[in-house]
DRENDO-1510 file (C-alpha; in Angstrom, 1 decimal, always signed):
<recs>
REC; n; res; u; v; w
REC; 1; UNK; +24.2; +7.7; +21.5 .
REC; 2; UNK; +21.1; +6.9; +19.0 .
REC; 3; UNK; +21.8; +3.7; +17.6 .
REC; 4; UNK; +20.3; +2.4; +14.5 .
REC; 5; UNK; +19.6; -0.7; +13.5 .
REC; 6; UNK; +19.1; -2.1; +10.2 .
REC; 7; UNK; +18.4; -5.4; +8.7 .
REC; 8; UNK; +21.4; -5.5; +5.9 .
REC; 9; UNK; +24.8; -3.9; +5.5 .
REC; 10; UNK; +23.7; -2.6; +1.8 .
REC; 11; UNK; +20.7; -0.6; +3.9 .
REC; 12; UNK; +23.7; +0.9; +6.6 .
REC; 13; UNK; +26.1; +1.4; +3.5 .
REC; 14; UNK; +23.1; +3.5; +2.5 .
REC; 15; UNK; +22.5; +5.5; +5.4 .
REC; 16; UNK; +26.2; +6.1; +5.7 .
REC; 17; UNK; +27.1; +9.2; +8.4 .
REC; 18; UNK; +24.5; +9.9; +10.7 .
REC; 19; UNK; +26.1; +12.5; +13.1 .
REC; 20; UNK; +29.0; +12.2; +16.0 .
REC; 21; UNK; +25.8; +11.2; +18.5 .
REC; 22; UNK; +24.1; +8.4; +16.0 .
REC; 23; UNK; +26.0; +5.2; +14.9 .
REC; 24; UNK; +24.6; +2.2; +12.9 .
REC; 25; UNK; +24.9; -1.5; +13.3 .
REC; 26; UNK; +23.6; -5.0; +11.1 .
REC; 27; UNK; +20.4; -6.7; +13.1 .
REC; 28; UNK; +17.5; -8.8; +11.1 .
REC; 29; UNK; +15.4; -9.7; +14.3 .
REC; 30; UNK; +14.6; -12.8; +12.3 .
REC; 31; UNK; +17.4; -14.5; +12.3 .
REC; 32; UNK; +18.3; -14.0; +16.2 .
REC; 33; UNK; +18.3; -12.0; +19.3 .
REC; 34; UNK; +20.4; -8.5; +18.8 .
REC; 35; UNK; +24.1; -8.8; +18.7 .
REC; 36; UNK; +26.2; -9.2; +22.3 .
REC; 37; UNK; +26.8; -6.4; +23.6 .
REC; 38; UNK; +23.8; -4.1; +21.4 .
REC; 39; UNK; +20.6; -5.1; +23.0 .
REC; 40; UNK; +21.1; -2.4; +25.6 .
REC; 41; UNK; +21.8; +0.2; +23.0 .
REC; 42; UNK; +19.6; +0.3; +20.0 .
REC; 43; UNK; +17.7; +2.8; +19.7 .
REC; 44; UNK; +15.8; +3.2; +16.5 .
REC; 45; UNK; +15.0; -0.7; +14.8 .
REC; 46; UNK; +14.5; -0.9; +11.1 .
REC; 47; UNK; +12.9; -4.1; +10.1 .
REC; 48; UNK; +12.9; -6.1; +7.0 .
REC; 49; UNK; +9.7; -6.1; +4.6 .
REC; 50; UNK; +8.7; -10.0; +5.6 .
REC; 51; UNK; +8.9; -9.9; +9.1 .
REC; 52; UNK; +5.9; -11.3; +10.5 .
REC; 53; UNK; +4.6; -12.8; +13.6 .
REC; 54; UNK; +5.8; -12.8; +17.6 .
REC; 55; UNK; +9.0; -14.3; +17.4 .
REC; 56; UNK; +10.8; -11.6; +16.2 .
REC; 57; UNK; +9.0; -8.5; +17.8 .
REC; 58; UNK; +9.9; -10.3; +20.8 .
REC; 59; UNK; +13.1; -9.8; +20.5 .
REC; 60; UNK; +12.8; -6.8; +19.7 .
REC; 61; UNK; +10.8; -6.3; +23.5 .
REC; 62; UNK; +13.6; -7.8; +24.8 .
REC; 63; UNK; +15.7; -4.2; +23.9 .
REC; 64; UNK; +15.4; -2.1; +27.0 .
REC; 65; UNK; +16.3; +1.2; +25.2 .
REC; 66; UNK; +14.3; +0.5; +22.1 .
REC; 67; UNK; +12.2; +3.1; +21.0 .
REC; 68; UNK; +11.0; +2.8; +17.6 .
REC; 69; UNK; +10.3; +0.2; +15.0 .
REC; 70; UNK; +10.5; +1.2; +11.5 .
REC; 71; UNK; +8.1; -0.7; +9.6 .
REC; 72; UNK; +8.9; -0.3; +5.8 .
REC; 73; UNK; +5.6; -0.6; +4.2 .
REC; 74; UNK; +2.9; +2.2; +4.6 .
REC; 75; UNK; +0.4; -0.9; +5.5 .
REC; 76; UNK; +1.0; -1.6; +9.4 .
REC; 77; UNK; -1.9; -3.8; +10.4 .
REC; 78; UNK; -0.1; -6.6; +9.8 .
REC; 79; UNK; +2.7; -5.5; +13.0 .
REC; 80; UNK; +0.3; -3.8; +15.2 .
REC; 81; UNK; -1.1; -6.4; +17.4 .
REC; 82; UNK; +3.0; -7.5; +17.8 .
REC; 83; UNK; +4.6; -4.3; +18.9 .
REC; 84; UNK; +5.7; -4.6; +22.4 .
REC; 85; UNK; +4.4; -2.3; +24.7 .
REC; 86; UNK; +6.4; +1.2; +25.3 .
REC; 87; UNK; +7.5; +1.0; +21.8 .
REC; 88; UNK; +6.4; +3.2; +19.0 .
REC; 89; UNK; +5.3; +1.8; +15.9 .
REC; 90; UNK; +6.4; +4.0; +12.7 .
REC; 91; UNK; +5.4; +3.5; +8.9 .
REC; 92; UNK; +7.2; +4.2; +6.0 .
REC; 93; UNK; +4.1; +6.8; +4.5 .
REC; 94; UNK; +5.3; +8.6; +1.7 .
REC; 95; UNK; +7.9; +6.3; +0.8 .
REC; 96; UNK; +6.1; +4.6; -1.7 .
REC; 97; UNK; +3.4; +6.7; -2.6 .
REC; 98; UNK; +4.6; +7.3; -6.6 .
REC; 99; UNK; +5.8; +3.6; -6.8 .
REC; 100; UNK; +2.0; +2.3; -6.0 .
REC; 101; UNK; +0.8; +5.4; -7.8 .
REC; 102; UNK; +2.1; +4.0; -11.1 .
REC; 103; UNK; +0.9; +0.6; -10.5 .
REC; 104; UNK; -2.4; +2.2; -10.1 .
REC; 105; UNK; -2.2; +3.8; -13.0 .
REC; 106; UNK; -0.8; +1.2; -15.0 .
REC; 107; UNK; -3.2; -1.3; -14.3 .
REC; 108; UNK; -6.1; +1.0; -15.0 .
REC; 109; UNK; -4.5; +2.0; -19.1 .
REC; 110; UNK; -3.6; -1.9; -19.2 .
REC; 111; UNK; -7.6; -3.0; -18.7 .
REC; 112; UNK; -8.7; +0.3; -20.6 .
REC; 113; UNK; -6.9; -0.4; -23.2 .
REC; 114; UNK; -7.3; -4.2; -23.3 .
REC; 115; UNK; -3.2; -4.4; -23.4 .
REC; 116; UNK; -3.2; -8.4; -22.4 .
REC; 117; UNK; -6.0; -8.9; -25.2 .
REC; 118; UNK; -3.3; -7.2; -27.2 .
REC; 119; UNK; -0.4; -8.8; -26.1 .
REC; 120; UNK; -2.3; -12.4; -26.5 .
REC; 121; UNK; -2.7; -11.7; -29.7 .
REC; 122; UNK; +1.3; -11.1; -30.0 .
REC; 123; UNK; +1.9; -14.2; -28.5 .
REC; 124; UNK; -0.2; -16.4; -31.2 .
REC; 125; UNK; +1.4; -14.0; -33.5 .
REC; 126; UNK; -2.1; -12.4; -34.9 .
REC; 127; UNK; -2.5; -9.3; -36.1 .
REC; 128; UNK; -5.9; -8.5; -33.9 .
REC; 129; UNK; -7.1; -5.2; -33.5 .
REC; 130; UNK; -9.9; -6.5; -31.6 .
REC; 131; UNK; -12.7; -3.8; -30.9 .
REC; 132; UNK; -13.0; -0.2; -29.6 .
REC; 133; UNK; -11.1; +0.3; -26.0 .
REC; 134; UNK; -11.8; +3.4; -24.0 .
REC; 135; UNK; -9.6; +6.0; -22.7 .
REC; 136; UNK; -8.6; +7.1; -19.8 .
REC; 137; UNK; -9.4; +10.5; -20.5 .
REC; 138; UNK; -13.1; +11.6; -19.6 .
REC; 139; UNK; -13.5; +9.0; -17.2 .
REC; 140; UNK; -15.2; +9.3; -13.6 .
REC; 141; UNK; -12.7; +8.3; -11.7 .
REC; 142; UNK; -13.0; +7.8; -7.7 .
REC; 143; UNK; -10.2; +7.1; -5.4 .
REC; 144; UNK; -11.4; +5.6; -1.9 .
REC; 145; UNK; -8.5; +6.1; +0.2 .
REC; 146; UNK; -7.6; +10.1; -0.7 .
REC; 147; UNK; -4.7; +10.4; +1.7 .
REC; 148; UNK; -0.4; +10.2; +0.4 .
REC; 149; UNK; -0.8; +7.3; -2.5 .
REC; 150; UNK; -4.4; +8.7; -3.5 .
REC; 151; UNK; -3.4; +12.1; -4.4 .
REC; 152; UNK; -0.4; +10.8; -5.7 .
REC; 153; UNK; -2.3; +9.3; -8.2 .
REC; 154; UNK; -4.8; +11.8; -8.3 .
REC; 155; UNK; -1.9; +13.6; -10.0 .
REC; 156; UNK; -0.9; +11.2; -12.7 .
REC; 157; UNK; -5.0; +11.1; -13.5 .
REC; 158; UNK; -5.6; +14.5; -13.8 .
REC; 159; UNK; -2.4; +14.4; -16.0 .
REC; 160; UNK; -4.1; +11.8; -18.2 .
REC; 161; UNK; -7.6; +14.4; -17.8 .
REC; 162; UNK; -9.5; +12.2; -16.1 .
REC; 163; UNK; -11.9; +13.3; -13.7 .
REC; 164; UNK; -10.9; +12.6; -10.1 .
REC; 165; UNK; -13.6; +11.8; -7.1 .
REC; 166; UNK; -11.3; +11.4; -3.6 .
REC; 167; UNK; -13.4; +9.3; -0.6 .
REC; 168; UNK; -11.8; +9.0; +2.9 .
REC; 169; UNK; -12.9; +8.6; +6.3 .
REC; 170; UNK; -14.2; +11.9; +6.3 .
REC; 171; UNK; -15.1; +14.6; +3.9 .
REC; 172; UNK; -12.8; +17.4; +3.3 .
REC; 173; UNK; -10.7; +19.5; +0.5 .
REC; 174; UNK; -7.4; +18.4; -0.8 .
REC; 175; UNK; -4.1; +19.6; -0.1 .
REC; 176; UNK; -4.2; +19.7; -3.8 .
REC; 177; UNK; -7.7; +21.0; -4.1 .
REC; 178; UNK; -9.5; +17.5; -4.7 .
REC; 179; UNK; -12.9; +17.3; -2.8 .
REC; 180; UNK; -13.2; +14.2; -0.7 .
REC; 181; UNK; -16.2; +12.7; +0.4 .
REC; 182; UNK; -16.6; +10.9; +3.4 .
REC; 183; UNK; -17.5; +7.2; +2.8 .
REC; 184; UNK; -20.7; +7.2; +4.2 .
REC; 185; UNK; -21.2; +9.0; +0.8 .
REC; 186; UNK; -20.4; +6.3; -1.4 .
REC; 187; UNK; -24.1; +5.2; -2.2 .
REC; 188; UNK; -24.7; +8.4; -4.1 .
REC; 189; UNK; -21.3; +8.4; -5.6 .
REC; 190; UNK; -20.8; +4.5; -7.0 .
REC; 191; UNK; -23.8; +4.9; -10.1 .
REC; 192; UNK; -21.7; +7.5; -11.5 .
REC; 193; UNK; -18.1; +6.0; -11.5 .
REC; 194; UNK; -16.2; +4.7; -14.1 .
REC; 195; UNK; -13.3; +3.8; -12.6 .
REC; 196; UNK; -12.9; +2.9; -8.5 .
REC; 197; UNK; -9.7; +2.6; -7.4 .
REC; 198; UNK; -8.9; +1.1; -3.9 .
REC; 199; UNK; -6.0; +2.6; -2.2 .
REC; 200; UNK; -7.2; +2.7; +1.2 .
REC; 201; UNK; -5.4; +0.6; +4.3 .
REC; 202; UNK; -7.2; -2.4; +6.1 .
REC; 203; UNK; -9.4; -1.7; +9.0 .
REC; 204; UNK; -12.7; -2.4; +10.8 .
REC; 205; UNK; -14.5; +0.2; +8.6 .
REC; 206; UNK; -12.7; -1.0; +5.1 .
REC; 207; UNK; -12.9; -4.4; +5.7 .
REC; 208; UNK; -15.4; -6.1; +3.5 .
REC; 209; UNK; -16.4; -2.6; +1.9 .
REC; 210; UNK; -16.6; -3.2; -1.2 .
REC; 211; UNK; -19.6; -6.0; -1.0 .
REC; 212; UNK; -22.6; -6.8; -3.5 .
REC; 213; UNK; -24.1; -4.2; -2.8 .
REC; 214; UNK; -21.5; -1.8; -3.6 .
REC; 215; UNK; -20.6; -4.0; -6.9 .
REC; 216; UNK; -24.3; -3.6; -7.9 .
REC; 217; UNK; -24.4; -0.3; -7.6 .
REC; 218; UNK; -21.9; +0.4; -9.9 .
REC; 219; UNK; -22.5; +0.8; -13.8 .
REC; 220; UNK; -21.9; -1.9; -16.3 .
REC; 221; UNK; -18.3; -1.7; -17.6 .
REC; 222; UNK; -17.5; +0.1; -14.4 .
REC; 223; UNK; -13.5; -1.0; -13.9 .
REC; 224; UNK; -12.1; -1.5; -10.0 .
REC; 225; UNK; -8.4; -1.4; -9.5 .
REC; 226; UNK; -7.3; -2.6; -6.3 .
REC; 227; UNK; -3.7; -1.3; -4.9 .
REC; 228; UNK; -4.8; -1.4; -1.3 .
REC; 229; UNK; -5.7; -4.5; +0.4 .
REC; 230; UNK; -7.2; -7.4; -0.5 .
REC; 231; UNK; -9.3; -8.1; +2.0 .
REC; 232; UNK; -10.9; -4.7; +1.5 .
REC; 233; UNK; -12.9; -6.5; -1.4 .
REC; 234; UNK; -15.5; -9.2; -1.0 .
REC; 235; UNK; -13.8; -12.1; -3.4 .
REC; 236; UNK; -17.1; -14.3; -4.2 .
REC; 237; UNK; -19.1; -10.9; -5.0 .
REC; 238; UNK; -16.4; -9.6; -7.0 .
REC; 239; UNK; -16.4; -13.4; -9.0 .
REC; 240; UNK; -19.5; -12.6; -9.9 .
REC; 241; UNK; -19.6; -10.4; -11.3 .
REC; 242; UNK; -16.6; -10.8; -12.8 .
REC; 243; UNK; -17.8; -13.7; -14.6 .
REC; 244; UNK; -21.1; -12.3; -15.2 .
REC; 245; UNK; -19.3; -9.9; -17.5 .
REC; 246; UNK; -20.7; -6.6; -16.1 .
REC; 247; UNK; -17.6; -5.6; -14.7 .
REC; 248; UNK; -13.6; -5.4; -15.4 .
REC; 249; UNK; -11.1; -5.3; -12.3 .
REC; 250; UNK; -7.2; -5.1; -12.3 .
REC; 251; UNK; -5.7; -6.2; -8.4 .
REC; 252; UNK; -2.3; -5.9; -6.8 .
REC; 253; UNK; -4.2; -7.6; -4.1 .
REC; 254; UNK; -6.5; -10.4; -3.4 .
REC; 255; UNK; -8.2; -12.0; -0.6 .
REC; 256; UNK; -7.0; -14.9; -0.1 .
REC; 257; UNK; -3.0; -13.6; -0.7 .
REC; 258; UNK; -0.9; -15.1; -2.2 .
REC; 259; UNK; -3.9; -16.3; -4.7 .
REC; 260; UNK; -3.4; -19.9; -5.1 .
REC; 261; UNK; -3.1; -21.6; -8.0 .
REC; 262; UNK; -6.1; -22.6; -10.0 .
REC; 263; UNK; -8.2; -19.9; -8.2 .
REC; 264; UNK; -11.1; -18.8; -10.2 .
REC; 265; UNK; -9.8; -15.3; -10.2 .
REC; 266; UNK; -7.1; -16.1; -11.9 .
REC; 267; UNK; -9.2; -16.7; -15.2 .
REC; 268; UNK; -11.8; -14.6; -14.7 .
REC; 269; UNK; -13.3; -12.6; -17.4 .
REC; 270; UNK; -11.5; -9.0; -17.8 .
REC; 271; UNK; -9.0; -9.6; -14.5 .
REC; 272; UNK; -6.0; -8.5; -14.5 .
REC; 273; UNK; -4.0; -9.7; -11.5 .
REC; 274; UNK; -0.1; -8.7; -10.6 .
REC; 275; UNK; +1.7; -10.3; -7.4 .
REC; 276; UNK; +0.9; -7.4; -4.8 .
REC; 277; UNK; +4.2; -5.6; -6.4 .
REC; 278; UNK; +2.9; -1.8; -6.8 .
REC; 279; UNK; +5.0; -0.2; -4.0 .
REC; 280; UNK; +7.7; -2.9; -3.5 .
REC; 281; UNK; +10.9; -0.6; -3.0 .
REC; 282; UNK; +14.4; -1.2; -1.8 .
REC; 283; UNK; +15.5; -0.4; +1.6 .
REC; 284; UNK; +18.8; +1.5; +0.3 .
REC; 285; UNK; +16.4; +3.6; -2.3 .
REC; 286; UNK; +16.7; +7.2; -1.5 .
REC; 287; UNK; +12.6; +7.6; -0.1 .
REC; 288; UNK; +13.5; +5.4; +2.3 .
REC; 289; UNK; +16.8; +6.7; +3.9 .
REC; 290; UNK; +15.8; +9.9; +3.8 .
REC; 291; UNK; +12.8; +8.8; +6.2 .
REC; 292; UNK; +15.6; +7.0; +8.2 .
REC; 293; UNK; +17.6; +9.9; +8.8 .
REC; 294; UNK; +14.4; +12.4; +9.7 .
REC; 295; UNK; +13.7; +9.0; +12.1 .
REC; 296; UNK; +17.0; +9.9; +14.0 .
REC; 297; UNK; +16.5; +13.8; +14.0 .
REC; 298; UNK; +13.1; +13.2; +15.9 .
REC; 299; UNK; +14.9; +10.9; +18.4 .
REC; 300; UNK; +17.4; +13.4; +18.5 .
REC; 301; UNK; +15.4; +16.2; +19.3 .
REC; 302; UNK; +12.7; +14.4; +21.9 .
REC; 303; UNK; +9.7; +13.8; +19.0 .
REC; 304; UNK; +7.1; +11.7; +18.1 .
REC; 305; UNK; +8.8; +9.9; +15.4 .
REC; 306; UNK; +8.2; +10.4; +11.7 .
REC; 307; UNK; +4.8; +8.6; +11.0 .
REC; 308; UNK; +4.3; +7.6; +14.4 .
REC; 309; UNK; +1.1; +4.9; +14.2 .
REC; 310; UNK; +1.0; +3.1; +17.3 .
REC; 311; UNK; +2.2; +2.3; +20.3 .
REC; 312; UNK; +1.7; -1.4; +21.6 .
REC; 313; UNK; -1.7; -2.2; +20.5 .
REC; 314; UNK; -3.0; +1.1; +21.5 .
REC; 315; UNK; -3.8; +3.9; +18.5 .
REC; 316; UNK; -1.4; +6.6; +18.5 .
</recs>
């Protein structure tokens, strides 16, 4: 019998029927060890968006039969060094590929388009047409981080015919045609862009890459839009030039996170900042249960699971 566990009755409500072999039962690992008489049955372990640190993935170690944690987020760095050994490590990749997309997207019209200009001028109750914004259209627009979310919104920029660059860890074409560059191409590729959007996970080789140097080799008015991590972006160099005036930036992230109040990029020239929201998604939304139930038929059937990242703090 696979059994499922899931942090909130709304999320097994969701779910509903899994099969004669599969059942589903109400855990949050946060708030205790597993209910009498489950720890020696779950199977599959769906945790909540904010679980954090070793309390609760211990308890989750201390399930003999355990084999997979669900993670919810695409972005898994933050559980990898807590998954307890034998126990795979799944993300939820896919699920929130449109959601962030938008964001993306969003931010980049918002700070092309000088909407909160706009909308300050709403506010006082001015009629203030303010100066010339740019388009989206026609703009150079590069996407570091070309996997699920970046050709996502690959899509919705191409549908606003803008031109689209896709970076990864290694160069390669598209699914969807795009040619990616590897990053080690970047130096030849920054001059040129327009627009730099950041969509690519935290890791030793992303950490810190967009520096002053990378900043200065971009072209005055250049926009960046951040929807990956914050950490990915060096804060002070960003600052400056930020306050310098040379260039605009719209973040879903920052570095430090949650930004605390009074921090100078909170008023910095041409920021716009939103609360790390682009891919916040409900556990019972259909993306997510749908990944849930392909969870159980890999279980079912002996495989990897869907999305399978790690397994104790060993790469899968």
């Amino acid at each position: 019998m696979i059994t499922v566990a899931v942090p909130h009755p709304k999320i097994a409500d969701a779910l509903g029927d899994l099969g004669e072999d599969a059942r589903v039962i109400v855990w949050d690992p946060r708030e205790g060890p597993a209910p009498d008489g489950e720890r020696e049955r779950i199977t599959i372990a769906c945790v909540p968006h904010s679980i954090h640190g070793g309390e609760a993935y211990g308890r989750l170690a201390d399930c003999p039969t355990l084999q997979v944690i669900q993670l919810p987020s695409a972005g898994y760095e933050h559980a990898a060094p807590f998954v307890p050994a034998g126990k795979k490590l799944a993300n939820a990749r896919g699920v929130h590929d449109s959601r962030t997309a938008e964001m993306a997207l969003a931010l980049a019209l918002a700070s092309q388009r000088r909407l909160p200009r706009l909308w300050d001028a709403q506010r006082r109750g001015t009629w203030d047409p303010g100066g010339f914004s740019p388009s989206l259209a026609d703009r150079r627009c590069l996407v570091i981080g070309y996997g699920s979310i970046g050709s996502a919104l690959g899509a919705r920029l191409r549908a606003c015919e803008a031109e689209v660059v896709g970076v990864a860890r290694s160069a390669r074409t598209a699914p969807d045609g795009t040619e990616v560059h590897a990053l080690d191409a970047l130096p030849e590729l920054l001059p040129a862009a327009e627009i730099v959007f950041l969509v690519t996970p935290l890791t030793e080789q992303t950490a810190g890459l967009v520096d002053a140097s990378f900043l200065e080799a971009l072209a005055d008015g250049a926009l960046i839009v951040n929807v990956g991590r914050g950490k990915v972006v060096d804060t002070d160099a960003l600052l400056a030039e930020l306050e310098s005036g040379r260039l605009r930036a719209a973040l879903d992230v920052t570095d430090p996170e949650p930004l605390p109040d009074g921090h100078p990029l909170w008023s910095a020239p041409g920021c716009i900042i939103v609360p790390h929201v682009a891919g916040n998604t409900k556990m019972t939304d259909r993306r997510y249960v749908d990944l849930v139930r392909r969870q159980v038929e890999a279980v079912r059937h002996g495989d990897d699971p869907v999305n399978f990242v790690t397994m104790g703090a060993f790469p899968a």
